[in-house]
C-alpha positions as CSV (number, residue, x, y, z in Angstrom):
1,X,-6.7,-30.8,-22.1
2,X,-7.4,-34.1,-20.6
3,X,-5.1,-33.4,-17.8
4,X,-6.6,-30.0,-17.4
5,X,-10.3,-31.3,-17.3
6,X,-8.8,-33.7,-14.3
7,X,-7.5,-31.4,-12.1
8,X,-10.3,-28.9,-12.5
9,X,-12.9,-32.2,-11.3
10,X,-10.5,-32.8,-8.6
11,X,-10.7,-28.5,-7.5
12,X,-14.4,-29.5,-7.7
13,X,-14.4,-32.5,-5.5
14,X,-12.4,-31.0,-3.0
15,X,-14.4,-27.5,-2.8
16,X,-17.2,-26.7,0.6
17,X,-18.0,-24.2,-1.4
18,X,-21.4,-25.4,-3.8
19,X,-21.4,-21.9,-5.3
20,X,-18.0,-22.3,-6.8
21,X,-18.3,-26.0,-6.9
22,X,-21.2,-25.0,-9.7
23,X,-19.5,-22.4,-11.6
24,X,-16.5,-24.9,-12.3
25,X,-18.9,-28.0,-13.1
26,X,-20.4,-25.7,-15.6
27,X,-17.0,-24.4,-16.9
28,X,-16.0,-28.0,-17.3
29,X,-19.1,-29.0,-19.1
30,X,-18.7,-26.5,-21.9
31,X,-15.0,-26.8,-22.6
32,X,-15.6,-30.9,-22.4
33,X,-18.7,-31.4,-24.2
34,X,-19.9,-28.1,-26.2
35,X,-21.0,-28.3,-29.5
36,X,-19.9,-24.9,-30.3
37,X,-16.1,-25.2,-31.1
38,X,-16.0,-20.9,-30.2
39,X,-17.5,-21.9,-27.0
40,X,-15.2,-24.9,-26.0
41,X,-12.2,-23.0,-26.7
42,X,-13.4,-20.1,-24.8
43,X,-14.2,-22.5,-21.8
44,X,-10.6,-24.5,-22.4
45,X,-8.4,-20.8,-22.3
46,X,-11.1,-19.7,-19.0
47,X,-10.2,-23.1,-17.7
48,X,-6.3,-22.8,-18.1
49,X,-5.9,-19.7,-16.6
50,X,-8.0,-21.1,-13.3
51,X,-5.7,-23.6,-13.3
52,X,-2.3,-22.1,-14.2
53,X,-0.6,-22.6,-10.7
54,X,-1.4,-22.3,-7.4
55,X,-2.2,-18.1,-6.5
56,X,0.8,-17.7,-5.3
57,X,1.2,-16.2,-1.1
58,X,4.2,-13.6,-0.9
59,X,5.1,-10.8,1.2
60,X,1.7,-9.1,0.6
61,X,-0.3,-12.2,1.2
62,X,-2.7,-13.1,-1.6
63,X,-4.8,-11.2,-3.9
64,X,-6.9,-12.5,-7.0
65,X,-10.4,-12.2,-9.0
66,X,-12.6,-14.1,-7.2
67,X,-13.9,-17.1,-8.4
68,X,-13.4,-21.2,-8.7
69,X,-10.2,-22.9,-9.5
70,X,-6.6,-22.4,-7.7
71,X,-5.5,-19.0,-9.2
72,X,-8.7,-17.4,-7.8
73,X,-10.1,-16.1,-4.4
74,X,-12.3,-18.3,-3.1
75,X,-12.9,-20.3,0.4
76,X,-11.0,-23.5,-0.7
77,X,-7.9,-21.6,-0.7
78,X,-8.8,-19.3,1.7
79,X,-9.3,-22.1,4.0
80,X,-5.7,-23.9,2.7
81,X,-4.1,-20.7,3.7
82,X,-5.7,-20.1,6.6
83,X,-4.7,-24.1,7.3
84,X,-1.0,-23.2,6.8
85,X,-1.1,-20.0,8.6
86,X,-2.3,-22.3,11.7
87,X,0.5,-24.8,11.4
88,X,3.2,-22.0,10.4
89,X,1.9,-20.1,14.0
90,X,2.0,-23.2,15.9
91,X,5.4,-24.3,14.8
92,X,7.2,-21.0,15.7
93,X,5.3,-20.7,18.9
94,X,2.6,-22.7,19.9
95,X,2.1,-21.4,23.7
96,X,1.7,-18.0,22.1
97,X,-0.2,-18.8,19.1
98,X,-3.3,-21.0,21.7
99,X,-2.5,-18.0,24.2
100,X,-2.7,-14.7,21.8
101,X,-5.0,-15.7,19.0
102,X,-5.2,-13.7,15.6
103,X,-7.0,-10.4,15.0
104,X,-9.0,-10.7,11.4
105,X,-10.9,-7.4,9.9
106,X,-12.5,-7.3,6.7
107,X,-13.5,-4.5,3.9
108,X,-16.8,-4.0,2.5
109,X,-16.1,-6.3,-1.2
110,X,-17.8,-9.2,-2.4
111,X,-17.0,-11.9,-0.6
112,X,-15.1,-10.4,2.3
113,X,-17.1,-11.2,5.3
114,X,-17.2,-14.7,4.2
115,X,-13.8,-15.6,3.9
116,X,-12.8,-13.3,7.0
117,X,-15.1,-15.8,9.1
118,X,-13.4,-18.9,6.9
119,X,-10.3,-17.7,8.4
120,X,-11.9,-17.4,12.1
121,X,-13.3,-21.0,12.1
122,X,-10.4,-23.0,10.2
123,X,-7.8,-20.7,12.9
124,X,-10.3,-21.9,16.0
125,X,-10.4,-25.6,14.7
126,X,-6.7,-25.3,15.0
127,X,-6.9,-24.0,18.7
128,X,-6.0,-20.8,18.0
129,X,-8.4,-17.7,19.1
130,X,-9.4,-15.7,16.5
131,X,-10.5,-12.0,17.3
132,X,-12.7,-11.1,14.6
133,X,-14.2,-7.6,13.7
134,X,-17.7,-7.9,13.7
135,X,-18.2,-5.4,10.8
136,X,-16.0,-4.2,8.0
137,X,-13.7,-2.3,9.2
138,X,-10.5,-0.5,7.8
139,X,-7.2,-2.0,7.0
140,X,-5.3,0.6,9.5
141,X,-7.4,-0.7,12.4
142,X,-6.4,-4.2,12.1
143,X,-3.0,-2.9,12.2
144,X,-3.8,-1.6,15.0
145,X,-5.7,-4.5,16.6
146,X,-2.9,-7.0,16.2
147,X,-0.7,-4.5,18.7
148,X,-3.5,-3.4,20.5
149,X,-4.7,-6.6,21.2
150,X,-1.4,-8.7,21.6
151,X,-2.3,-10.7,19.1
152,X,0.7,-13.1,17.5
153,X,-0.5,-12.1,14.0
154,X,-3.2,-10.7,12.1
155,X,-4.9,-11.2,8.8
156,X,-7.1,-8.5,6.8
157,X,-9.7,-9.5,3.9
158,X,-9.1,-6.9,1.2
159,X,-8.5,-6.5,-2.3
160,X,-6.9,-2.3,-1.2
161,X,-7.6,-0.3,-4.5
162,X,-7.9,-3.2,-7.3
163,X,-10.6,-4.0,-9.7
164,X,-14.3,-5.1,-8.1
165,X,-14.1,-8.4,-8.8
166,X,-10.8,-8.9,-6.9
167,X,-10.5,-9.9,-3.0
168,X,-7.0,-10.8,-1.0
169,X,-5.7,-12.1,2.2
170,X,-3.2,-9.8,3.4
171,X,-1.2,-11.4,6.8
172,X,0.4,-9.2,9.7
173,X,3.0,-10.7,12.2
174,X,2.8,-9.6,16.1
175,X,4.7,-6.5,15.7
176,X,1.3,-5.0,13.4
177,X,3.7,-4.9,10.4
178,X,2.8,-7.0,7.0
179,X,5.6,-10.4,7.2
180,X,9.0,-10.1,5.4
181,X,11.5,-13.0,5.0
182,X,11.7,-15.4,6.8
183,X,7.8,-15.9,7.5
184,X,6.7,-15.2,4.4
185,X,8.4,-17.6,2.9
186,X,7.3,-20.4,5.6
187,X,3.7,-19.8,5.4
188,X,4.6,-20.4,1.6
189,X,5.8,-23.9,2.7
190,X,3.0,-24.7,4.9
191,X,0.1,-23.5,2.8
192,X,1.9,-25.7,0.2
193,X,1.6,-28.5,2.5
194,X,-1.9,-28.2,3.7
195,X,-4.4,-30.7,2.6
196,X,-7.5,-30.2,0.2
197,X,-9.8,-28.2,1.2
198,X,-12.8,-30.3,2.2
199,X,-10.3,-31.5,4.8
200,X,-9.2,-28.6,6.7
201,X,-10.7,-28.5,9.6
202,X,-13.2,-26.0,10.0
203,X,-15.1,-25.5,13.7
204,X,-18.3,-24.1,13.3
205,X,-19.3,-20.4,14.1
206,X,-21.6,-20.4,16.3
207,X,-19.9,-23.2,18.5
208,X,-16.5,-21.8,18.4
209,X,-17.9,-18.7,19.8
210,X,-19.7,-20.4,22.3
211,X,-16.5,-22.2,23.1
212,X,-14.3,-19.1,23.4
213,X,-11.9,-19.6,20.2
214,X,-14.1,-16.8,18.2
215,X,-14.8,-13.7,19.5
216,X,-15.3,-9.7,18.1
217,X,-12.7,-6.7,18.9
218,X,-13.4,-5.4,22.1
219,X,-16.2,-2.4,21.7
220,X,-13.7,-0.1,22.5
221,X,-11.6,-0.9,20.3
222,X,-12.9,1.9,17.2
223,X,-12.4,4.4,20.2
224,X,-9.1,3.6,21.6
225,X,-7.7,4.1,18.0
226,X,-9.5,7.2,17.3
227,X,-8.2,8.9,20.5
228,X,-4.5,7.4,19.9
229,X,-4.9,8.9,16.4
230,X,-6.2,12.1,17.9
231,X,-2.9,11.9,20.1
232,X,-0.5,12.3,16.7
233,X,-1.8,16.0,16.7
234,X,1.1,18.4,16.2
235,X,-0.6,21.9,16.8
236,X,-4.4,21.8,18.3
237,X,-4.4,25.7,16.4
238,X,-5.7,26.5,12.7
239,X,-8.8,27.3,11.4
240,X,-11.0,24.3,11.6
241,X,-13.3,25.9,10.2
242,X,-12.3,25.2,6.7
243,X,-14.4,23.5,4.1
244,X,-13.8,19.7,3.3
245,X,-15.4,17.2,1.0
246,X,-14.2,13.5,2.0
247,X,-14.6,10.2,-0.2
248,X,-14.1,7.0,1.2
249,X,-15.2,5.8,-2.7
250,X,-17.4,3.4,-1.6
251,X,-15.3,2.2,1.0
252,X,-15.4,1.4,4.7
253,X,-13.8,4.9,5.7
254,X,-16.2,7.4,5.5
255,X,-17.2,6.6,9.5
256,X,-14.0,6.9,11.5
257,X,-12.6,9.2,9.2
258,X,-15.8,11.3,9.9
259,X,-15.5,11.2,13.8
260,X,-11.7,11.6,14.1
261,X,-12.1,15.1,12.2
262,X,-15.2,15.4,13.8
263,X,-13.3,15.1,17.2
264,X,-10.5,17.1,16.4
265,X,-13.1,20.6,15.6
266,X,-13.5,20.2,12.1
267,X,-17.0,20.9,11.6
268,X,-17.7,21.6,7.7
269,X,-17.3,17.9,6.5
270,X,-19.2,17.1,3.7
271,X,-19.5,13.1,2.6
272,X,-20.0,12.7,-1.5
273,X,-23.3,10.9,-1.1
274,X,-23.5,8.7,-4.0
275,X,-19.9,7.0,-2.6
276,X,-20.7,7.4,1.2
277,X,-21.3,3.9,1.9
278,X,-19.3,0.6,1.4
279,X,-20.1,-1.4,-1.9
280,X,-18.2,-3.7,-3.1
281,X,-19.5,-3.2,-6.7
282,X,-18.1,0.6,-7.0
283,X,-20.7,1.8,-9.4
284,X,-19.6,5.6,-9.7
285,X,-16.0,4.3,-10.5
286,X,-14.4,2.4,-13.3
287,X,-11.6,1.7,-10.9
288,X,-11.6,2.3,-7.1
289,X,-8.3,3.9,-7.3
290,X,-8.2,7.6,-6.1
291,X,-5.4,7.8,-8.7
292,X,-7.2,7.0,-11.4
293,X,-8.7,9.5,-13.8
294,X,-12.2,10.3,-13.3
295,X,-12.1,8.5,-10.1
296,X,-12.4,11.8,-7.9
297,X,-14.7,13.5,-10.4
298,X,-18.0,13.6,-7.8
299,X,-15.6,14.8,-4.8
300,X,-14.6,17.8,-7.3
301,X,-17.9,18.3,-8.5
302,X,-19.3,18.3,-4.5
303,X,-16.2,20.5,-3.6
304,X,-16.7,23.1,-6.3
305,X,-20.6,23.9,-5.2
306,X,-19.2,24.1,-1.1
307,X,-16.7,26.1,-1.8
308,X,-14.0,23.5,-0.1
309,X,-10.5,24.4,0.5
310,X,-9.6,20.9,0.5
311,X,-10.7,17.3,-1.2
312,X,-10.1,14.4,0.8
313,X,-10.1,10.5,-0.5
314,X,-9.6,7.2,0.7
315,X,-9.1,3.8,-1.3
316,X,-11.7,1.3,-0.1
317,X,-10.1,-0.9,2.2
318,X,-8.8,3.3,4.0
319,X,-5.2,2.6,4.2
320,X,-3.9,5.4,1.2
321,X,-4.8,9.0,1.1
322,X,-5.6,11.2,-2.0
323,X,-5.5,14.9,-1.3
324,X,-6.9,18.2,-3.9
325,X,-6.4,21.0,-3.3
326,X,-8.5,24.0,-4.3
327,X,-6.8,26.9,-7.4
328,X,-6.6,30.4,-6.4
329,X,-8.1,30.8,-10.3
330,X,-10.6,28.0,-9.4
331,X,-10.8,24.2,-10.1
332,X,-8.9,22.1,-8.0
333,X,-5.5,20.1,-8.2
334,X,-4.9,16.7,-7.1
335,X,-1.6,16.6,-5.2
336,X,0.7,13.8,-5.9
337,X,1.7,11.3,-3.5
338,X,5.4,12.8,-3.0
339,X,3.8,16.2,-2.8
340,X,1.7,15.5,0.0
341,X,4.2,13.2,1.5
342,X,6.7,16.0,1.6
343,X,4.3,18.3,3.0
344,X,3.5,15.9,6.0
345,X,6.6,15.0,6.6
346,X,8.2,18.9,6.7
347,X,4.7,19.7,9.0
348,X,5.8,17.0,11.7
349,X,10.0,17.9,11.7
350,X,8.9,21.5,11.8
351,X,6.2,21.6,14.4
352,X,7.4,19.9,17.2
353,X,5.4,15.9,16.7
354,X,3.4,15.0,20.2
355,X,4.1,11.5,19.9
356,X,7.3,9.7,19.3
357,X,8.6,6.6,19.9
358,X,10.9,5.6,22.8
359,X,10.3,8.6,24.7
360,X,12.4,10.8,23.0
361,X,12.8,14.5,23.8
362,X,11.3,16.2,20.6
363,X,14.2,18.6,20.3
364,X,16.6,15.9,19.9
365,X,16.6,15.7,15.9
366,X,19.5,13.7,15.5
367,X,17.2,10.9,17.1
368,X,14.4,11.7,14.7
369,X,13.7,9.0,11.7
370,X,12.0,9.6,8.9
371,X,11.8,6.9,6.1
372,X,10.2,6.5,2.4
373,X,10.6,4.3,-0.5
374,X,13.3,4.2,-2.9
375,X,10.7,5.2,-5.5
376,X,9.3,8.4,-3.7
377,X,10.6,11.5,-4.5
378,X,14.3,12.4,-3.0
379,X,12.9,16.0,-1.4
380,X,11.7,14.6,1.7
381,X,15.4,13.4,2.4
382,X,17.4,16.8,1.5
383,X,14.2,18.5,4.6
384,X,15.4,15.6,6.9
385,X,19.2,16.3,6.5
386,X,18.8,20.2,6.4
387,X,16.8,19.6,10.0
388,X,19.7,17.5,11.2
389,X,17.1,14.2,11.3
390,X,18.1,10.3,9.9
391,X,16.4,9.5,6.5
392,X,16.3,6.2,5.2
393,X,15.2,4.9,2.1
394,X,13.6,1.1,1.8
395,X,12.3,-1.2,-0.7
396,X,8.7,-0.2,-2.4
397,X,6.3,-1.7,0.0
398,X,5.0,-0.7,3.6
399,X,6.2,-4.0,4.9
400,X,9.8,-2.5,4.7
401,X,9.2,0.7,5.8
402,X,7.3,-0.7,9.1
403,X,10.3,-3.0,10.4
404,X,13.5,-0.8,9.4
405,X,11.9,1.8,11.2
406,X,11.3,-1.1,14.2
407,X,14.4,-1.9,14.0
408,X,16.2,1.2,14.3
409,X,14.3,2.0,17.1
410,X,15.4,-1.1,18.8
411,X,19.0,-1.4,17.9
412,X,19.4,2.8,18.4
413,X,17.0,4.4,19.9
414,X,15.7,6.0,17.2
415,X,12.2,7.7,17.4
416,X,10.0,7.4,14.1
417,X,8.0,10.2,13.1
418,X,6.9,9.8,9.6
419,X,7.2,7.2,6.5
420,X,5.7,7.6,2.8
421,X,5.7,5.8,-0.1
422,X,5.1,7.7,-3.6
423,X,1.5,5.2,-4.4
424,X,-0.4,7.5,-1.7
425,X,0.5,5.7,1.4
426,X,1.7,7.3,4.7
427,X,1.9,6.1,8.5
428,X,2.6,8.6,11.8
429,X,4.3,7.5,14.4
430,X,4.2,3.7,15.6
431,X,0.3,3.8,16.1
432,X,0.0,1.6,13.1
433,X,2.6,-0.2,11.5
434,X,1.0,-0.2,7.9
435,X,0.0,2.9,5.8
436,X,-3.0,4.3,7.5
437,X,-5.3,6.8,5.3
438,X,-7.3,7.9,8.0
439,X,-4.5,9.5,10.2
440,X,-3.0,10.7,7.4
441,X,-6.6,12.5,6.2
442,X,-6.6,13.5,10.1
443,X,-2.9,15.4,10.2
444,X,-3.3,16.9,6.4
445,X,-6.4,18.3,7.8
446,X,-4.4,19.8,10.5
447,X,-1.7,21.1,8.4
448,X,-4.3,22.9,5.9
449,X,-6.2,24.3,8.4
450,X,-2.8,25.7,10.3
451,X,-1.5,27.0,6.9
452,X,-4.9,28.9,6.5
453,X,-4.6,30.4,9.8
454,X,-1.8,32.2,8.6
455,X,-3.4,33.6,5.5
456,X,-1.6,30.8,3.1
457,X,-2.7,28.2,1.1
458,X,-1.4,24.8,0.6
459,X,0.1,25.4,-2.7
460,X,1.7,28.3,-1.5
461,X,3.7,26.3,1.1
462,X,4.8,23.9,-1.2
463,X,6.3,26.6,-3.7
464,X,7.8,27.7,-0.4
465,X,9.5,24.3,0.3
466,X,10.4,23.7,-3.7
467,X,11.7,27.7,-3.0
468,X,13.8,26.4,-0.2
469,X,15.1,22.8,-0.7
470,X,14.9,23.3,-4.9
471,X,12.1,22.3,-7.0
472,X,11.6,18.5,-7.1
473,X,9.6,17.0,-10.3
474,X,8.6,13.0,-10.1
475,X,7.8,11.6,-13.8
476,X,7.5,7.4,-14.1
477,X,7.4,5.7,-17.4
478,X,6.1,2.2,-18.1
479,X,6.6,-0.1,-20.9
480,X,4.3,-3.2,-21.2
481,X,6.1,-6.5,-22.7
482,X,3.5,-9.1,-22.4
483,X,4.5,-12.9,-22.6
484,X,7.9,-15.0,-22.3
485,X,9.4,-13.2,-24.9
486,X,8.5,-9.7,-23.5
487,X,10.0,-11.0,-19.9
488,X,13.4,-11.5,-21.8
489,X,13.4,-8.0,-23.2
490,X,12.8,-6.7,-19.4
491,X,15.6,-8.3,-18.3
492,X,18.2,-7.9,-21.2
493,X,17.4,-4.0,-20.7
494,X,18.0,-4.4,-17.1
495,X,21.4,-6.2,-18.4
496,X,22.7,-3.5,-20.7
497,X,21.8,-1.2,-17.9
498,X,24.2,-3.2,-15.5
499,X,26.7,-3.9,-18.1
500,X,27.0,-0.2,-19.6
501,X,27.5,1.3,-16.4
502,X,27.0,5.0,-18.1
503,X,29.2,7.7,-16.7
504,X,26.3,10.0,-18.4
505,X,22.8,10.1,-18.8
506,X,21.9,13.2,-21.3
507,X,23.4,16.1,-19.7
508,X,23.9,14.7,-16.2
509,X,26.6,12.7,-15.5
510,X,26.1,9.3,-13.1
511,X,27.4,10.0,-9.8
512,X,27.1,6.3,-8.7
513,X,25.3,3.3,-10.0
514,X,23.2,1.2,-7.5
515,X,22.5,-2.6,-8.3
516,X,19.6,-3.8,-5.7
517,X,20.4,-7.7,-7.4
518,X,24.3,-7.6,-6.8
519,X,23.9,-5.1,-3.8
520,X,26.6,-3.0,-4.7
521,X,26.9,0.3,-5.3
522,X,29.9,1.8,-8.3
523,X,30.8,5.1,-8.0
524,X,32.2,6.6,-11.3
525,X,36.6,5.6,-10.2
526,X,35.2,2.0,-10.0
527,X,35.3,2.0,-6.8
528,X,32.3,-0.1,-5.0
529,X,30.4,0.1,-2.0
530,X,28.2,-2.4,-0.5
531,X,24.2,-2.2,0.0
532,X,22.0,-3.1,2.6
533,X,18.9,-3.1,1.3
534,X,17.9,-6.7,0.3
535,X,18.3,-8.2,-3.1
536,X,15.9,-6.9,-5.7
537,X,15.8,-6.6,-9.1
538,X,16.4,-3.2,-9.6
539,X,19.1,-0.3,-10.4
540,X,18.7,3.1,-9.4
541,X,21.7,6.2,-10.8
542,X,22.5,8.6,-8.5
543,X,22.8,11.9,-10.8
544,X,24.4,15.2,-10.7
545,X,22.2,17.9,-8.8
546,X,20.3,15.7,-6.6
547,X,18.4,14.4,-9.5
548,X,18.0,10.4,-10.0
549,X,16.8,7.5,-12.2
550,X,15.4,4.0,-10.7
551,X,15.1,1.2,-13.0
552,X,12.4,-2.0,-12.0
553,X,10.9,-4.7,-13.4
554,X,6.8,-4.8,-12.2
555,X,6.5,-7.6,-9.7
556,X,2.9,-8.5,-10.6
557,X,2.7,-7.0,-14.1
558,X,4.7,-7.6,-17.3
559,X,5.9,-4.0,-17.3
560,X,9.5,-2.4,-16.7
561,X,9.2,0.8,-14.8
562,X,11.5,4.0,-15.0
563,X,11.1,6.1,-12.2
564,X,12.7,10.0,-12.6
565,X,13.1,12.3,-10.1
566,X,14.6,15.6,-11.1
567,X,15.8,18.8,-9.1
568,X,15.5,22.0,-10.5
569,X,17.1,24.7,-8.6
570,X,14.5,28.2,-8.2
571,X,17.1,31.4,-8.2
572,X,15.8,34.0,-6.2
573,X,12.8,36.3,-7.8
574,X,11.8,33.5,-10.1
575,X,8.7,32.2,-10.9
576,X,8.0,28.3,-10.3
577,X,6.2,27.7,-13.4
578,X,10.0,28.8,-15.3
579,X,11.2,26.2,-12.7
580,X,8.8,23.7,-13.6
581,X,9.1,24.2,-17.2
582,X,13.2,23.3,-17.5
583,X,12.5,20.3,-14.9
584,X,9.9,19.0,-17.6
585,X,12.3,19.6,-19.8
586,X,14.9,17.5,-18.5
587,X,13.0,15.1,-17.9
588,X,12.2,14.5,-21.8
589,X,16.2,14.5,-22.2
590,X,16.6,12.0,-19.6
591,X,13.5,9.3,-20.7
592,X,15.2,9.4,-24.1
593,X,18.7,8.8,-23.1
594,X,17.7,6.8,-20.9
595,X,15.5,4.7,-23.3
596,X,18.4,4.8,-26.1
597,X,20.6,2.8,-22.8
598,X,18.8,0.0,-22.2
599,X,16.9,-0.3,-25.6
600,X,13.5,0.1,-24.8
């Protein structure tokens, strides 16, 4: 406890922050000196989990509950990130860091604009120009600013979809895409090396603008997006006219997202008031995830007394994409993130996509590139190989969609039209290198209102794709071993997983076994192949059918996560719901085979 009660003093000594600097000195006070034993203790455990290791900077930056002490967001280590950031930049390329600068955006939470301009000032003491948004502004369009401007890298303040009281630091390189290995891991190194807090230098705002090394996006800058958004259109047809009711849950999308529909003729766009306008305290929502139960409940209320063919919602920091969808009995249905993946991706492979990369003629298919997850749903790969178009699967994560789709348009030419990942995120084109919710919102708009046109719904298309390609069902299940000795049970079931190598799970049999760590794939002779994808701790079985079963440890939870994604064949004059009913079916078969395998 001593120990503890040192290094907390030390936090405090070395924090500019006197609003943190308080809340610690009072934290300190009580688990040092309270009379109350409850209240000491309570202080000592709030204490050691401030102070349980540094918050630790990986591919997706930072991200923590705000507040003092060194596993928290606050400016001290905002400002020691920022710190190594600079030296990390300057190291690789200095004449490009001074010349290029940074581009920093910022949501609408607690505690966002102030670290965003922590970043701007401790990047300027540095020499390096820092571009910074001078409102809050979406994730997608500081994507878009660090290509847009030529900037050598880019940071955005957000905490996405988590909890109110969370914030992050999430870290672009030049190419708009989030870093990977190897700069992850040297940022790492030089935030590690950076010096406390109270000595990073920090220029001040007002001067630094004055001297050049802060200044805003260009005015333009909201406009040029919208119109290269507005560029991704496939068909400039449909029936606009449609009904929509848009969330951005108290986010920072509900303006852009208004104007590029706006723009594109969609003229019945109704905002849910009560969530129209950013606050980082999310009072109508428990949690600001549009995948959370309850969490669209005003948008369905709102859609039910329009009469809105279609619900639209966007996390707060606008870079995933929830979609409902009205019943022909009434009610709506909120689509998954496969389904509406799927249907974007068939929409752009089918109707001819404006905008490719590399110039490529859009007839040329075999040129096309389409890319998801490992996690998402297989369908969207058995469209792209019926079409005669690549499909690639990556890592979970954005970051690893964004560069293998760079580099396969570098090394061959390739010409990326869509990538998805299952958790609601979904990029078009190379206009942003991230997911981006509010071209996403702008296309699915577009697709509904073509499908309407023709006297369709949206549900009706995606029977006719599950009619076509067989009926795809995505199921996930998730076991929760807290503690040291529930991280050993996550790996020894990953370890009988490896070792048992089943040639059968339930009624399917294992058509080959996939291990991310050893990157080598067995097919059922014992014969291997090898993997590109990099190492991860994860096994995925390939299953008769087209059906499949991925196997991860959480990499920020103590959970193991099955992921099951079965196809169910529809024979001609069936109906779906038959379909859907031996898929769910099979499912329960496979999540207890599965679980009697691995022991969990």
């Amino acid at each position: 406890m001593t120990d503890l009660l040192e290094r907390a003093r030390s936090w405090i000594a070395a924090d500019p922050d006197p609003e943190t600097r308080k809340e610690l000195t009072l934290l300190v006070e009580v688990a040092s000196s309270a009379a109350d034993p409850a209240q000491k203790a309570s202080a000592s455990r709030d204490l050691g989990e401030r102070f349980a290791g540094p918050l630790e900077f990986g591919t997706a930056g930072l991200r923590g509950i705000i507040g003092a002490g060194e596993t928290r967001m606050n400016r001290a280590v905002v400002l020691r990130t920022t710190a190594g950031l600079a030296r990390y930049l300057l190291a690789t390329d200095e004449a490009a860091a001074r010349a290029r600068g940074v581009a920093i955006g910022y949501d609408g939470r607690r505690m966002s604009r102030e670290f965003a301009e922590d970043t701007a000032c401790a990047l300027a003491a540095a020499g390096i120009p820092a571009i910074l948004s001078p409102i809050p502004c979406p994730t997608p369009v500081t994507a878009y600013a660090v290509q847009a401007l030529g900037a050598v890298a880019g940071v955005m303040i957000t905490a996405s979809h988590n909890p109110p009281e969370y914030n992050g630091y999430k870290v672009y390189w030049g190419n708009g895409a989030q870093i990977i290995p190897p700069h992850d891991k040297g940022i790492a190194a030089a935030i590690d090396a950076s010096p406390a807090a109270k000595d990073v230098p920090r220029s001040d705002l007002d001067a630094a603008r004055a001297k050049g090394l802060v200044r805003s996006f260009p005015n333009d800058l909201d406009d040029r997006y919208l119109a290269a958004i507005a560029a991704l259109s496939v068909r400039g047809d449909g029936d606009r006219s449609l009904s929509i009711v848009y969330t951005p849950l108290h986010g920072v999308g509900n303006r852009l997202v208004r104007a590029a529909l706006a723009a594109a003729g969609f003229s019945r766009v109704t905002t849910v008031p009560e969530q129209a306008e950013p606050d980082g305290a999310f009072p109508t929502v428990a949690f600001p995830n549009p995948e959370e139960k309850g969490a669209m409940d005003l948008s369905f209320a709102l859609a039910a007394r329009e009469g809105a063919t279609i619900v639209l919602a966007n996390d707060p920091d606008v870079d995933r994409l929830a979609v409902a969808v009205r019943r022909p009995e009434g009610g709506y249905v909120q689509l998954t993130g496969n389904q509406v993946g799927t249907l974007l991706g068939h929409y752009l492979l089918t109707r001819t996509p404006a905008c490719l990369s590399n110039d490529v003629p859009v007839d040329d298919a075999g040129k096309k590139l389409v890319i998801a997850s490992i996690v998402s749903s297989p369908m969207l790969g058995a469209i792209a190989r019926a079409l005669g178009v690549r499909y690639e699967e990556t890592l979970t994560g954005f970051k690893w969609i964004a560069n293998r789709a760079m580099d396969l348009e570098r090394t061959e030419g390739a010409a990326f039209v869509f990538g998805y990942e299952e958790a609601l995120g979904y990029t078009v084109g190379t206009l942003v290198r991230d997911k981006d919710g509010i071209g996403a919102a702008l296309l699915f708009a577009e697709l509904a209102s073509v499908i309407q046109a023709g006297g369709k719904s949206v549900l009706d298309e995606l029977e006719a794709l599950s009619r076509r390609y067989g009926l795809y069902a995505s199921g996930q299940r998730s076991v929760t071993l807290p503690g040291t000795e529930g991280l050993a049970q996550i790996q020894a079931a990953m370890d009988r997983l490896r070792a048992s190598k089943p040639s059968r799970v339930g009624a399917l049999a294992v058509l080959a076994l996939a291990d991310f760590q050893a990157q080598v794939r067995t097919l059922p002779d014992g014969r291997t192949e090898p993997l590109t994808l990099p190492k991860s701790n994860m096994i995925a079985l390939d299953l008769e059918g087209g059906s499949r079963i991925i196997a991860r440890p959480s990499g920020t939870e103590p959970k193991i996560k099955f992921y099951f994604d079965i196809r169910e064949p529809i024979t001609p004059g069936e109906a779906v719901a038959a379909a859907e009913g031996r898929a769910k079916t099979r499912m329960a078969e496979l999540e207890k085979a599965l679980s009697a395998i691995v022991g969990i």
